[in-house]
C-alpha positions in Angstrom: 0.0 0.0 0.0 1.4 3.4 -0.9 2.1 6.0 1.0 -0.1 8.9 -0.1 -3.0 7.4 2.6 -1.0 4.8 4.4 0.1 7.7 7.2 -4.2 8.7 7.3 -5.1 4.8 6.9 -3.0 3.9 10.3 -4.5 6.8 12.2 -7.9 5.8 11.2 -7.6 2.2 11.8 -6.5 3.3 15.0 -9.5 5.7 16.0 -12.1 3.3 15.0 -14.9 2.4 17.0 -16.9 0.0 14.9 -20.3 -2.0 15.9 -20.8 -5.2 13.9 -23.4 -4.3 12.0 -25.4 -6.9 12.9 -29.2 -5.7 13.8 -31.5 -4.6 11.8 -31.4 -0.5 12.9 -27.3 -0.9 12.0 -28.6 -2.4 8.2 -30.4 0.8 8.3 -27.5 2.9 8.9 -25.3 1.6 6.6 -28.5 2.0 3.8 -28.6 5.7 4.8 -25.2 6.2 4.6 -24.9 5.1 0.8 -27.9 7.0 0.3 -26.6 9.6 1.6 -23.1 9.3 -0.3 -25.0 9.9 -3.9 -24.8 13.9 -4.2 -21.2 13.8 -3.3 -20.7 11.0 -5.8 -22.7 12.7 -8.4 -20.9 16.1 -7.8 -17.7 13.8 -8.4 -18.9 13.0 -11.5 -20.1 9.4 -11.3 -23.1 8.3 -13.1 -26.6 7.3 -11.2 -26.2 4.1 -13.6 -22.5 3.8 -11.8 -23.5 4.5 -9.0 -26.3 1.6 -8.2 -24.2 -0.8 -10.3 -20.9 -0.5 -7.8 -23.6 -0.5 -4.7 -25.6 -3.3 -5.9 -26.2 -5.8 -3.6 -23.6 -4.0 -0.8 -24.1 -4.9 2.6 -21.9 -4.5 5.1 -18.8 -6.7 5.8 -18.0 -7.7 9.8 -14.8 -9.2 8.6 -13.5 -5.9 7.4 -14.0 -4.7 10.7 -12.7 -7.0 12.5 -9.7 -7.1 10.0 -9.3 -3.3 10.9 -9.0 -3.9 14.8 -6.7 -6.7 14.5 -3.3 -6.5 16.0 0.0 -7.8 14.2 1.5 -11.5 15.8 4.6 -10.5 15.4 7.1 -8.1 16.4 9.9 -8.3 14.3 13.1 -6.7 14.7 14.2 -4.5 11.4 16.8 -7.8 10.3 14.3 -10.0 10.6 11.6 -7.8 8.6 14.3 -7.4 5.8 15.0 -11.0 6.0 11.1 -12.2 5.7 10.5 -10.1 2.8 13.7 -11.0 1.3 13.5 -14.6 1.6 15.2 -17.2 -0.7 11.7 -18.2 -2.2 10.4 -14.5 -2.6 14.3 -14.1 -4.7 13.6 -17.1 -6.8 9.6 -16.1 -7.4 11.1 -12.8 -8.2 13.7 -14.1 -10.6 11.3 -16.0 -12.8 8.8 -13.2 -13.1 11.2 -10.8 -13.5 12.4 -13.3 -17.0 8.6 -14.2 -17.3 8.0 -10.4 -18.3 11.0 -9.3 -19.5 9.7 -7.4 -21.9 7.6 -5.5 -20.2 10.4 -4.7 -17.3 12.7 -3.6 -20.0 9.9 -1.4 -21.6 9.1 -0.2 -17.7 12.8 0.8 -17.3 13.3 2.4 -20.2 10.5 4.7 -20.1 10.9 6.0 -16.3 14.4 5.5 -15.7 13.2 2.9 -12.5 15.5 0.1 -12.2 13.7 -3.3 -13.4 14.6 -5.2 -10.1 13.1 -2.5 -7.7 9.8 -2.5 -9.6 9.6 -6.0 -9.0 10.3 -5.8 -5.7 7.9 -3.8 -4.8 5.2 -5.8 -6.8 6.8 -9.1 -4.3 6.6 -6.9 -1.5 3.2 -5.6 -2.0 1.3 -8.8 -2.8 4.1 -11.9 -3.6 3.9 -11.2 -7.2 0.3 -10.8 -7.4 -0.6 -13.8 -5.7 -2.0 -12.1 -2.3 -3.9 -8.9 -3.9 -6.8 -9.4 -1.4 -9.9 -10.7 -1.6 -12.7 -7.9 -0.6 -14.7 -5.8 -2.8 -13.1 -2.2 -2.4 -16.3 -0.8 -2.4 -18.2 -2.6 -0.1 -14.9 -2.6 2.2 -14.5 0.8 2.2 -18.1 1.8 2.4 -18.2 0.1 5.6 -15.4 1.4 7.1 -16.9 5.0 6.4 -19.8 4.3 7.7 -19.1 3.0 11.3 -15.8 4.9 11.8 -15.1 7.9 13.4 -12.6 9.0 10.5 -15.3 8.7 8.5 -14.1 11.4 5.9 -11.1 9.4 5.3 -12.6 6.5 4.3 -15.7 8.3 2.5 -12.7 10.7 0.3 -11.3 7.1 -0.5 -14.1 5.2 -1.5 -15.8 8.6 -3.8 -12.2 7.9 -5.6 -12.9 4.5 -6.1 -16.2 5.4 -7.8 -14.8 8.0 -10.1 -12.3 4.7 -11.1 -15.5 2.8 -12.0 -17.3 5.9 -13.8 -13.7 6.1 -16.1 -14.0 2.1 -16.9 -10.9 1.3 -15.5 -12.1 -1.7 -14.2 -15.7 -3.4 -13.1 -16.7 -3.9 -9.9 -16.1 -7.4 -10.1 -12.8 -7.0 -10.8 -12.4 -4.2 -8.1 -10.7 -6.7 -5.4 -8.9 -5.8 -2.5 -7.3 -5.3 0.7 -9.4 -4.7 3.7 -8.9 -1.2 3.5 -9.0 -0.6 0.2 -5.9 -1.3 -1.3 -5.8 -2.4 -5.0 -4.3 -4.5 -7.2 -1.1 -5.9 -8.0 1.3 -2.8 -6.3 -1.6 -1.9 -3.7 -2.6 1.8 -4.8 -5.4 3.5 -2.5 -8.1 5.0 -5.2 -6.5 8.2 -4.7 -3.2 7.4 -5.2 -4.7 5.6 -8.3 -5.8 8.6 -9.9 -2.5 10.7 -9.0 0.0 8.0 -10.3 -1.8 4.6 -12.3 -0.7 4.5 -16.0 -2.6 3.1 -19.2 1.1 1.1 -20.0 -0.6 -0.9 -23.0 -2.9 1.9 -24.8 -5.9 0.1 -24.5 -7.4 3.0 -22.8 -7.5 1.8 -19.6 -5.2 1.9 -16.3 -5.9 -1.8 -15.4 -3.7 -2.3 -12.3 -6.0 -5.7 -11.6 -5.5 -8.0 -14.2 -2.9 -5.8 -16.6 0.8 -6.6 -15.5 2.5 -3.8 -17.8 0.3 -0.9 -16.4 0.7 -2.6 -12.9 4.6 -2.2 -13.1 4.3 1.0 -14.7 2.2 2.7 -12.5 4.1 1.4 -10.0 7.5 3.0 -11.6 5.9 6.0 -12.1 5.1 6.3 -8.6 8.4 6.2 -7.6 9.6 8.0 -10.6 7.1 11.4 -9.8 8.5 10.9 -5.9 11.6 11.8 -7.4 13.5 9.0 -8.4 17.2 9.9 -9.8 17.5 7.4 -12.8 21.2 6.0 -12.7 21.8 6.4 -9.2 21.7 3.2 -6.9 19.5 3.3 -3.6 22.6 2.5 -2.5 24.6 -0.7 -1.1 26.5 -2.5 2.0 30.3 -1.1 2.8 32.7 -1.4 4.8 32.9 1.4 7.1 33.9 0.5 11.0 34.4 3.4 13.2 32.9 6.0 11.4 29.7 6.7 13.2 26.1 6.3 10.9 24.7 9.0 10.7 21.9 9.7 8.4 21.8 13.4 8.2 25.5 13.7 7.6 25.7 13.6 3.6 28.6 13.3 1.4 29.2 12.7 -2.4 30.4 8.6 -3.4 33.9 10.4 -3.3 33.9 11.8 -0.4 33.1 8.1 1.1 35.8 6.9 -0.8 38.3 9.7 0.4 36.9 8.8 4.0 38.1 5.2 3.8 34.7 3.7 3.0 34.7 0.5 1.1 32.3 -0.7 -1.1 31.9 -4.5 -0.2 32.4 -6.6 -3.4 34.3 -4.2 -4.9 32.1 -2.5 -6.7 32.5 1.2 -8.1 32.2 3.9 -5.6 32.5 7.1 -7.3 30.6 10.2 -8.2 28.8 13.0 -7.3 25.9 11.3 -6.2 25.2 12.0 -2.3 24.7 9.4 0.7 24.4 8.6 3.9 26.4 6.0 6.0 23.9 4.1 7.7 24.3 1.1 10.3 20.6 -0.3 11.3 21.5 -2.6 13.6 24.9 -0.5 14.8 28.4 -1.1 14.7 27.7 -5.2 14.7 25.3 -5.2 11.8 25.1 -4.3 8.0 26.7 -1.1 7.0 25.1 0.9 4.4 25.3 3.9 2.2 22.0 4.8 1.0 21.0 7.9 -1.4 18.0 10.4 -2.1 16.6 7.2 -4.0 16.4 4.9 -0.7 14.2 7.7 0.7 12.2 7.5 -2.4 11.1 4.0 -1.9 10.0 5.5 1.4 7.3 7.5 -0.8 5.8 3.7 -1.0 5.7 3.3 2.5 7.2 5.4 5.1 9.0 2.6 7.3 13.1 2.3 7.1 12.2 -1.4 6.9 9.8 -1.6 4.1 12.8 0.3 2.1 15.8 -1.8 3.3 13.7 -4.7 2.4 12.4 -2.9 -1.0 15.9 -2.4 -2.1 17.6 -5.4 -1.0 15.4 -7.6 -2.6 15.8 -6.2 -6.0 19.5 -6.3 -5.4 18.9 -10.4 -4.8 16.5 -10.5 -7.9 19.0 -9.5 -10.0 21.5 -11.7 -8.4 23.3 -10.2 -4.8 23.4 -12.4 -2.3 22.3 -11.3 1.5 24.2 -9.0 3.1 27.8 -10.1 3.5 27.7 -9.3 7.9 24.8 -10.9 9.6 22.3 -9.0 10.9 22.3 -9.4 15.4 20.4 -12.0 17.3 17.3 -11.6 17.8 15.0 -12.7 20.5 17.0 -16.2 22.2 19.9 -15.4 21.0 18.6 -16.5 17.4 19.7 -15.3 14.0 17.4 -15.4 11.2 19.2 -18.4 9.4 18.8 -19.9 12.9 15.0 -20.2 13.1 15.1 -21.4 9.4 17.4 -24.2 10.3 15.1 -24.9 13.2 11.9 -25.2 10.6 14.2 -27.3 8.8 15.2 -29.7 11.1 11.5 -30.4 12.3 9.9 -30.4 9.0 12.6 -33.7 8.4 11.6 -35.1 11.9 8.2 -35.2 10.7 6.2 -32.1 11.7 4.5 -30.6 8.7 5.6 -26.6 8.9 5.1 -25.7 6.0 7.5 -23.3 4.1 10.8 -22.1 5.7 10.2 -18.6 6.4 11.9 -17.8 9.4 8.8 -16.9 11.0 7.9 -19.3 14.1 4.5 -19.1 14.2 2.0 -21.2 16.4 3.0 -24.5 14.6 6.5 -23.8 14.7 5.8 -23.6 18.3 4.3 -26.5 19.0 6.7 -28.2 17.5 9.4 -27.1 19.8 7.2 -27.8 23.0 6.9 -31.4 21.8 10.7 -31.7 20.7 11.2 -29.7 24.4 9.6 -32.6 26.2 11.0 -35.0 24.2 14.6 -33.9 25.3 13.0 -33.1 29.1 13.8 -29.2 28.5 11.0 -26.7 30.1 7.9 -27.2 27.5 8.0 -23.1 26.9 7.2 -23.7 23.3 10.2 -20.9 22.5 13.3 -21.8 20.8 16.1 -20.4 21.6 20.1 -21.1 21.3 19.9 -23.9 24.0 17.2 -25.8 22.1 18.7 -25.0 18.7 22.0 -26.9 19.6 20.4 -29.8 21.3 18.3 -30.3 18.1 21.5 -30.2 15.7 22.8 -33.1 18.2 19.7 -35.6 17.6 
């Protein structure tokens, strides 16, 4: 989801105060507020006819609210985050779509100067290369957020855009799928940030960011491209920098790094006018970084440090990096991220059905370790941690 509403979406989601919509006065409401809705719609510009197609049908949806109240399971640290999103299977899923539509990458690049690799990043990041776009009806979603929330106007500005996007044929309502809040699409685009940024990439008249891959990744590059994206300058990449303290706001041309006794790791060029910032996320014992105006660009997207590190450092694995060459810190029990993958490992072979490695040790990951715990007569805590780890690598 982009960041032109992500900022307003998390406030709203935040002040809500929903009911569930579940007696017959609350139908009622929710009648008078689309009701209600027309004269702003029709002084948007959307048809009658569009109008009572897009609401046809439309009741209210108590999973969206309850979707919209939900807290997150996990807390992840900013190396595991990066990690997650830049797993081994989200590299190799991004590889073969990145071949899959060559073509239409190339064509993407070449018209807004947006590397190939960060464009399909973002489209892995946003919704695993189109395989998680959502599954709600962004009308009837957003329509009942607006009417039960107390940021009503948010939602209500959101979903008056969405109906403009029907009036101009874009897409149908049945194709109009996604996120809870409204989110669309292959790259996630509010309805607003739709009209500011979506592109018709193949001419046919229509900016189809559903079902049309090409004006998917182009809208998507020209989001980042109209945020201000420098064509030929990197986000940026890991160096070799110890001592020198990271420091964000201090900037300094490639040269000056260079002069400074930074070190590009790999050996890459380092050299330029193009300004950056040393960076070290995790401090001194973690990835060192220098990142450029571009990095903050991808912030544009979604203003979160970790959405961008994991943005970027995916499309440096699509296009065939490796991870970054010092380890990010333990985590929580003295794990790494490549720990708690080898611990998925070892009990998917011992017979417990996990699922992918992801890193992520959810509640079957857990249970899995509270029967392995008893097994070895540790304390059943259902938490991994270094202890566990080792006595699991000795069988």
């Amino acid at each position: 989801m982009n960041l032109i509403t992500r900022r307003a979406l998390v406030a709203a989601a935040g002040t809500l105060a929903l009911p569930a919509f579940g007696s017959e006065a609350e139908a009622r409401s929710f009648e008078a507020f689309v009701a209600g809705l027309w004269p702003a719609a029709s002084a948007a510009g959307v048809s009658r006819a569009a109008f009572d197609r897009a609401f046809a049908g439309v009741q209210p949806n108590p999973r969206v609210i309850e979707l919209s109240q939900r807290q997150p399971e996990f807390r992840r640290t900013l190396g595991d985050y990066v990690d997650v999103r830049a797993s081994n299977k989200r590299v190799n899923n991004g590889r073969a779509a990145l071949s899959q539509h060559g073509a239409t990458f190339s064509a993407v690049q070449s018209r807004f100067g947006v590397p190939a690799e960060i464009v399909c990043s973002i489209w892995g990041n946003e919704t695993s290369y189109g395989t998680a776009r959502g599954e709600h009806y962004v009308i009837q979603a957003m329509a009942t957020l607006a009417a039960a929330g107390r940021r009503a106007e948010f939602f209500r500005r959101e979903l008056i855009a969405a109906l403009r996007i029907l009036q101009a044929g874009d897409t149908t309502p049945q194709n109009m799928i996604g996120s809870w809040a409204g989110a669309m699409g292959h790259v996630q685009f509010m309805p607003t940030s739709f009209h500011a940024f979506a592109v018709d990439f193949t001419g046919d008249g229509r900016r189809d960011i559903w079902t049309s891959i090409p004006d998917a990744m182009g809208s998507a590059a020209n989001y980042l491209r109209r945020n201000g994206w420098t064509p030929g300058v990197p986000w940026g990449f890991e160096v070799h920098a110890p001592g020198l303290p990271g420091n964000r706001s201090q900037r300094r041309s490639l040269d000056g790094w260079a002069s400074a006794g930074v070190r590009r790791i790999g050996g890459g060029p380092m050299s330029g006018g193009a300004q950056a910032s040393l960076w070290k996320p995790a401090g001194e014992g973690g990835p060192h970084l220098l990142v450029t105006s571009n990095f903050n660009v991808i912030k544009r997207y979604n203003n979160a440090d970790s959405y961008a590190l994991a943005v970027a450092h995916l499309g440096d694995r699509i296009k065939g990096a490796g991870r970054f060459s010092k380890p990010w810190p333990p985590g929580e029990g003295g794990l790494t991220h490549a720990d708690r993958e080898e611990i998925q490992t070892r009990l998917n072979r011992l017979g417990f059905d996990l699922g992918d490695v992801d890193g992520i040790l959810g509640d079957k990951s857990k249970a899995a370790v509270r029967t392995m715990q008893g097994r070895f007569g540790m304390e059943q805590t259902g938490e991994a941690d270094r202890a566990f780890l080792e006595r699991l690598r000795r069988g």
